[in-house]
C-alpha positions in Angstrom: 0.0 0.0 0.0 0.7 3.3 -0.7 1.5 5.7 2.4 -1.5 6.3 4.4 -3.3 9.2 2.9 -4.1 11.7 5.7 -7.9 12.2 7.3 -8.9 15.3 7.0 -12.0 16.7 9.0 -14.2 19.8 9.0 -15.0 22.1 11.7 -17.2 25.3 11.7 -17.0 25.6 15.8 -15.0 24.7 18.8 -16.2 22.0 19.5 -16.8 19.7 16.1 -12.7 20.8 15.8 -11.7 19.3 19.3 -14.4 16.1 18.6 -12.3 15.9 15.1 -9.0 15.6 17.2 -10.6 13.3 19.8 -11.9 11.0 17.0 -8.8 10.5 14.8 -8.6 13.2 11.5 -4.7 13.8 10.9 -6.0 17.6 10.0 -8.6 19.7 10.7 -10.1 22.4 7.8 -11.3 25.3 9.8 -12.7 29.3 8.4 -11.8 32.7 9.1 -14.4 35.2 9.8 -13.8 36.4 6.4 -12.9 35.2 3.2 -13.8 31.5 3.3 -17.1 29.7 2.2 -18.9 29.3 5.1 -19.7 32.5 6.6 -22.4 30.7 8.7 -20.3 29.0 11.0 -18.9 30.3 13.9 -15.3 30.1 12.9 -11.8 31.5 14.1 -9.6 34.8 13.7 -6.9 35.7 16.7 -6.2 34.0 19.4 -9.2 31.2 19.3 -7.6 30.1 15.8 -3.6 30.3 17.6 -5.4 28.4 20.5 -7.0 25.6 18.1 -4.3 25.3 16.2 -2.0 25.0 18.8 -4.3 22.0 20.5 -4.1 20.3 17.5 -0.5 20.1 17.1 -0.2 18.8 20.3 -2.5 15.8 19.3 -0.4 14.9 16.4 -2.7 16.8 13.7 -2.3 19.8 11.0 -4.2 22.8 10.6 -6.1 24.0 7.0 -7.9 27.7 7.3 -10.0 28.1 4.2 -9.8 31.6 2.7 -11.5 30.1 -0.6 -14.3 33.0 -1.8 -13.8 34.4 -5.5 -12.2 37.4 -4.4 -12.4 41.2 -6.1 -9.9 43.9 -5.8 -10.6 45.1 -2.7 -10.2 41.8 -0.9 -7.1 41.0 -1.7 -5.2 43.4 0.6 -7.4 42.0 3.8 -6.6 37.8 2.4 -2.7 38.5 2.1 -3.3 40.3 5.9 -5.6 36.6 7.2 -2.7 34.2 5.3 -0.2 35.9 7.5 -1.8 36.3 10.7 -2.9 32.3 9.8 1.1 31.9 9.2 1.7 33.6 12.8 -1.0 31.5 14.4 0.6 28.7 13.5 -1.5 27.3 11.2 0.1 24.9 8.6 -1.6 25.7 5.2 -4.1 27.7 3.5 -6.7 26.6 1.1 -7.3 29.2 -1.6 -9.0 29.2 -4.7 -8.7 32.9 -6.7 -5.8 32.6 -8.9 -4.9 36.5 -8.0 -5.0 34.9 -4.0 -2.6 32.3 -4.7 -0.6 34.4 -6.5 -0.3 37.4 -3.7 -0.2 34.9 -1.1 3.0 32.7 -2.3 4.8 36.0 -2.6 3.7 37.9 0.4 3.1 35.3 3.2 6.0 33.0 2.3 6.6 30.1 4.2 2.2 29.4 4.7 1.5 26.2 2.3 -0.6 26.7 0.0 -3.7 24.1 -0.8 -5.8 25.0 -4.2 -9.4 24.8 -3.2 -12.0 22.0 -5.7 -13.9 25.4 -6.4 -10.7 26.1 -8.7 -12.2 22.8 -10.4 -8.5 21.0 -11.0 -9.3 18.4 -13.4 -5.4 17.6 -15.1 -1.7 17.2 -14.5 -0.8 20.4 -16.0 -3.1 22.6 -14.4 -1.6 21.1 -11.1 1.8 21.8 -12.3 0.8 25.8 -13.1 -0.7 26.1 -9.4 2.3 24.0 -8.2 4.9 26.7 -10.1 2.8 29.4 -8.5 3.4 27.9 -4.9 0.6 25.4 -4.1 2.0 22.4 -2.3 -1.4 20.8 -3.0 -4.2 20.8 -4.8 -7.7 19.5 -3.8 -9.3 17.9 -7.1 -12.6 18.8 -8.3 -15.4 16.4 -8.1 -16.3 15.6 -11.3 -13.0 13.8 -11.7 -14.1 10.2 -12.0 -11.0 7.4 -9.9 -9.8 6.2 -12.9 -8.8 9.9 -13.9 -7.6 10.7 -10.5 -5.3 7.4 -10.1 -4.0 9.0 -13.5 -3.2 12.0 -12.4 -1.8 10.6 -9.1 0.7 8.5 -11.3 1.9 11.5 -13.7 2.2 13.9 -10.5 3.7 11.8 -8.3 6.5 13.8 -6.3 5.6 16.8 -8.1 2.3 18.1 -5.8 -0.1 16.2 -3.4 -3.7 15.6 -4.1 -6.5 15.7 -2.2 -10.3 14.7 -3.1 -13.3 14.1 -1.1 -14.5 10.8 0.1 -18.1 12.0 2.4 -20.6 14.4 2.9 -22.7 17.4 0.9 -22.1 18.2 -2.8 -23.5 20.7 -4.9 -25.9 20.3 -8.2 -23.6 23.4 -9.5 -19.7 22.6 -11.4 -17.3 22.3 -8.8 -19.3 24.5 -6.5 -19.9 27.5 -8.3 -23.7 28.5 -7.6 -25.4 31.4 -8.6 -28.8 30.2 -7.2 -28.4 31.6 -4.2 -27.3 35.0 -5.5 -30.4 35.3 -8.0 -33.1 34.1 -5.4 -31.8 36.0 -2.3 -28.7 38.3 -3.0 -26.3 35.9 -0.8 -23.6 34.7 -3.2 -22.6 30.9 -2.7 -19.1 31.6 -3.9 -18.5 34.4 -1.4 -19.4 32.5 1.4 -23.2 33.0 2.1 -24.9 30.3 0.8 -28.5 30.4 1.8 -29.2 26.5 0.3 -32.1 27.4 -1.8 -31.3 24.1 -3.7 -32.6 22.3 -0.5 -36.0 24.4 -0.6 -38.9 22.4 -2.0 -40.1 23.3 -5.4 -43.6 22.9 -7.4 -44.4 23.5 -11.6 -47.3 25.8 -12.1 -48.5 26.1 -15.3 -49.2 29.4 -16.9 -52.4 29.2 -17.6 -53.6 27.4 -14.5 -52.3 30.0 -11.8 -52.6 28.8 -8.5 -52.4 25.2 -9.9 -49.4 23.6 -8.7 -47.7 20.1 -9.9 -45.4 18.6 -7.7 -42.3 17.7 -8.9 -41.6 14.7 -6.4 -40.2 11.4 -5.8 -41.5 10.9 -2.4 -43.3 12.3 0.4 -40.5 14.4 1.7 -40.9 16.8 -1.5 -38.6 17.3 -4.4 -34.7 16.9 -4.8 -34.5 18.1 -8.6 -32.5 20.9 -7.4 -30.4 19.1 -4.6 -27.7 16.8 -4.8 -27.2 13.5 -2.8 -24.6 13.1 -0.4 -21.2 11.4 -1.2 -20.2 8.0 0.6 -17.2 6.3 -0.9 -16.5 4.4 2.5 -17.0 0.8 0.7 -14.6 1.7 -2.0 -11.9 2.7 0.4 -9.2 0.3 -0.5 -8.9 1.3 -4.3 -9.1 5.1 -2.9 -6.4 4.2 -0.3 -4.1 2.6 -3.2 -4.6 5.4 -5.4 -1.9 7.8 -4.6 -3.9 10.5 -3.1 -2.8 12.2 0.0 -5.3 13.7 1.7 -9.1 12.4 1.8 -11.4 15.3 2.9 -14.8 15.6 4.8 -17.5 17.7 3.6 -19.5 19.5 6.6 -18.4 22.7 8.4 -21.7 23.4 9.5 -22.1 20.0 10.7 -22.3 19.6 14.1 -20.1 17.1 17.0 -21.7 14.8 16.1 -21.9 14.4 12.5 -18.4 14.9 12.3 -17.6 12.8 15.5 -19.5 9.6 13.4 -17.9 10.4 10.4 -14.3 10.5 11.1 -14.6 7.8 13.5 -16.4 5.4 11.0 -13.5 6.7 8.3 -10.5 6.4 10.6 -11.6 2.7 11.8 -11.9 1.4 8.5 -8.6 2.7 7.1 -6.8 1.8 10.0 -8.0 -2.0 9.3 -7.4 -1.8 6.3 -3.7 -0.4 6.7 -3.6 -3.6 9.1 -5.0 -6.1 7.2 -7.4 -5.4 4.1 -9.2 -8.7 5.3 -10.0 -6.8 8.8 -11.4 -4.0 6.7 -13.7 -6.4 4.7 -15.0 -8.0 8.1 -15.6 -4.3 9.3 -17.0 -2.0 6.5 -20.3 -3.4 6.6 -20.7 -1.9 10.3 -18.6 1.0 9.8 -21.2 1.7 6.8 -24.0 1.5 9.1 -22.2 4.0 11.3 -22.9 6.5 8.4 -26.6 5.9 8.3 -27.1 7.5 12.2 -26.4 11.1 11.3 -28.8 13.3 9.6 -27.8 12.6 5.6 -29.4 12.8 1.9 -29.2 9.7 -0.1 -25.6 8.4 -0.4 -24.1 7.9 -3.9 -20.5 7.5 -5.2 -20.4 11.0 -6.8 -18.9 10.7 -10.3 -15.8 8.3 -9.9 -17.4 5.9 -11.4 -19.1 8.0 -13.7 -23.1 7.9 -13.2 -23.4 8.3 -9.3 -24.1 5.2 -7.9 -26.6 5.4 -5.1 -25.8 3.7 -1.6 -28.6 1.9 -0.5 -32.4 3.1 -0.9 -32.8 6.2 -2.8 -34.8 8.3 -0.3 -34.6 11.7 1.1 -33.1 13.6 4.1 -33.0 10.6 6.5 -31.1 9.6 9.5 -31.5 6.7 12.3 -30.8 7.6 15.4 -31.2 11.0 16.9 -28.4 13.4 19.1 -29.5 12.9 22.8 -26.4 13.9 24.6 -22.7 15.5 24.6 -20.6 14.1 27.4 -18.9 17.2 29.4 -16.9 15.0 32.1 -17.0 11.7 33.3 -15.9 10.2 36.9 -16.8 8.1 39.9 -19.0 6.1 36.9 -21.1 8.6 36.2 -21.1 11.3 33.2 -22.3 15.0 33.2 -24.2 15.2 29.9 -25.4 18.1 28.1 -28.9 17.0 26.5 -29.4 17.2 23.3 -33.0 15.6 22.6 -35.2 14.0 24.9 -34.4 10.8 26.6 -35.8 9.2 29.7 -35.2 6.3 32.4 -35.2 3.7 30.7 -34.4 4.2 27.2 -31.2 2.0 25.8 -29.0 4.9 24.2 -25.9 4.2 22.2 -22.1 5.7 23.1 -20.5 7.7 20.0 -16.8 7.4 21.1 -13.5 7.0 19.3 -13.2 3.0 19.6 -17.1 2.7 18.6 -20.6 2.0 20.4 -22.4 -0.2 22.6 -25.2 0.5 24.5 -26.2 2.2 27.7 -28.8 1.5 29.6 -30.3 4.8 31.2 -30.7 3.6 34.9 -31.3 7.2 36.6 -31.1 11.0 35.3 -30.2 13.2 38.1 -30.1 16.8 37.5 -26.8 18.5 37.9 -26.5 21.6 40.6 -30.0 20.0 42.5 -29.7 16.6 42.8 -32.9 15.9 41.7 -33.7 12.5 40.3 -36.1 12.7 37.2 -37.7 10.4 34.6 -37.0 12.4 31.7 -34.2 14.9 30.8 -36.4 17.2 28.3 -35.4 20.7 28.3 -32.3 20.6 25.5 -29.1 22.2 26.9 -29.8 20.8 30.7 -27.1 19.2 32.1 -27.6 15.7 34.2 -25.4 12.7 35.4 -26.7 9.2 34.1 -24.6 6.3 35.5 -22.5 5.2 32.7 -19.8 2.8 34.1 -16.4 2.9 32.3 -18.2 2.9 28.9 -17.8 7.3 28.7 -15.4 10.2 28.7 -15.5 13.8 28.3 -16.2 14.9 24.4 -18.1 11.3 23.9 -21.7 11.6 22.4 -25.0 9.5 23.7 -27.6 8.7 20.5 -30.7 7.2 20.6 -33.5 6.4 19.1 -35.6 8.9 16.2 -38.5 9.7 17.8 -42.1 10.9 16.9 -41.8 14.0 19.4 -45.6 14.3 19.0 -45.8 10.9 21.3 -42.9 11.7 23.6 
């Protein structure tokens, strides 16, 4: 096997980036407060990004701060001005995709590595050799690239620039990213970091001259997804990935939460760890690991186009998910944890830990509320904090899940 390509996680807040760490990504893809393609999420700027960056060195991991918006004149001063207070942060690459940015960048923050963004839509050797000869170190693929093209490109570039391409989560209907729905329906522009997901928004025909008169345009009850993509799973197809020559394998999802990105990169890391070990482990484990991926909130998985026509990953339905966030885990000792409830669970109920080495289950023998002492049947108000026994089976920054529920009946 190749060497192991590195695990690369998103984070849009503090804590998906320290559940990132705790679960295993080699590097964690973080935003500014400006310049970067999610100007929803919390992000980081100052001292929160020197103090994030600085935790994740210490666990072993890198550092990717996205400054990735199609930028006019009068933000490239302020970009050059992020890259090098990124560069004094600590922070071990940037992840640009204007050509002007890359340009002013490499020249005037020297010494910050430079990662060419999929909106820059990379799709051949020689394009990666002009962004390498402007500075990149590496170049993150765009996803219409099917694997036989990419394990091409791997061989032809090989020592000359690292590759990156996605293996999970979100893509757009739009080439490489680059939406103007957004901008047309609400003024927000997609590619300057203000996506307002109008693709997700349920549509209806109306004919002209039936006003009033609307036709669905659906394949299920959920409502339409002619404008929405399906989201990318390539978990099963790992090994060929793994023995492409890639380098990096990226996450979608910085406005994920904890949890979706705790589940992800847990299920990811596991199964290219076995397979690192022994591809027969990872052939004994995917089908589980796989099942992992169906307990956060998701769209239909497919392959995305490397194989051509997406493939869809089991039954093509809509936004789905099979278990539900009950709790975040703020400490545990003396067999109990402090939990920070999520959704409503109650005495009871047989949960499921979200940890680094997997789940099991926990049985909910007692909820006792934290600060009173009180001993209740249901923990229902979402941000209360209680103990529930939990044995040895939880730490601080594990996650409880549990079962979807019709909250009408709870």
């Amino acid at each position: 096997m190749n060497d192991m390509p590195a695990l690369l996680a998103p984070a849009g807040s503090t804590r998906p980036f320290l559940t990132a760490l705790r679960f295993g990504a080699d590097a964690v893809y973080c935003g500014a407060k400006q310049y970067g393609l999610r100007a929803q999420a919390d992000n980081f700027d100052g001292q929160a990004l020197a103090d994030m960056t600085a935790l994740a060195h210490a666990a072993g991991a890198q550092v990717n701060l996205t400054l990735n918006i199609f930028a006019a004149d009068g933000d490239l001063p302020g970009m050059v001005r992020a890259a090098r207070e990124a560069r004094e942060a600590g922070v071990d690459a940037v992840i640009v995709s204007d050509l002007g940015a890359i340009a002013r960048i490499a020249r005037e923050a020297p010494g910050l590595a430079i990662h060419v963004s999929t909106q820059a839509n990379t799709t051949n050797s020689e394009s990666a050799r002009v962004y390498r000869a402007m500075g990149a170190s590496r170049v993150v693929l765009a996803r219409e690239l099917t694997l036989e093209q990419i394990e091409r490109m791997a061989q032809e570039l090989r020592g000359e620039i690292e590759l990156e391409t996605f293996i999970h989560g979100a893509m757009c209907m739009s080439y490489s990213g680059r939406c103007m729905l957004s901008s047309f329906l609400n003024g927000r522009s997609a590619n300057r970091g203000a996506c307002s997901q109008p693709c997700r928004w349920s549509y209806a025909l109306e004919e002209r001259s039936r006003p009033g008169e609307y036709l669905p345009i659906e394949e299920d009850g959920r409502g339409t997804a002619i404008l929405s993509s399906r989201d990318l799973c390539m978990l099963k197809h790992l090994p060929r990935l793994m023995e492409s020559g890639v380098a990096c394998f990226k996450i979608e999802g910085r406005m994920k939460n904890e949890l979706y990105v705790g589940t992800v990169v847990g299920a990811y890391r596991r199964a290219m760890d076995a397979y690192a070990r022994d591809p027969k482990e990872f052939e004994e484990k995917k089908h589980s690991l796989r099942a992992e991926l169906d307990k956060i909130s998701h769209r239909t998985y497919d392959t995305g186009f490397y194989f051509g026509q997406p493939e869809v990953c089991g039954e093509a339905v809509g936004t789905e998910q099979a278990a539900e966030y009950m709790g975040y885990v703020l400490d545990a000792s003396g067999g109990e944890a402090l939990v920070e409830m999520k959704n409503r669970f109650f005495v009871g109920d047989e949960l499921e830990t979200v940890t680094p080495a997997g789940s099991e289950t926990l049985m909910v023998e007692d909820i006792t509320v934290e600060g009173t002492g009180e001993h209740i049947r249901a923990a229902n108000v979402p941000g209360q904090r209680v103990r529930v026994p939990c044995g040895e089976k939880l730490h601080a920054g594990d996650m409880l899940r549990g079962p979807v529920r019709n909250r009408r009946n709870c």
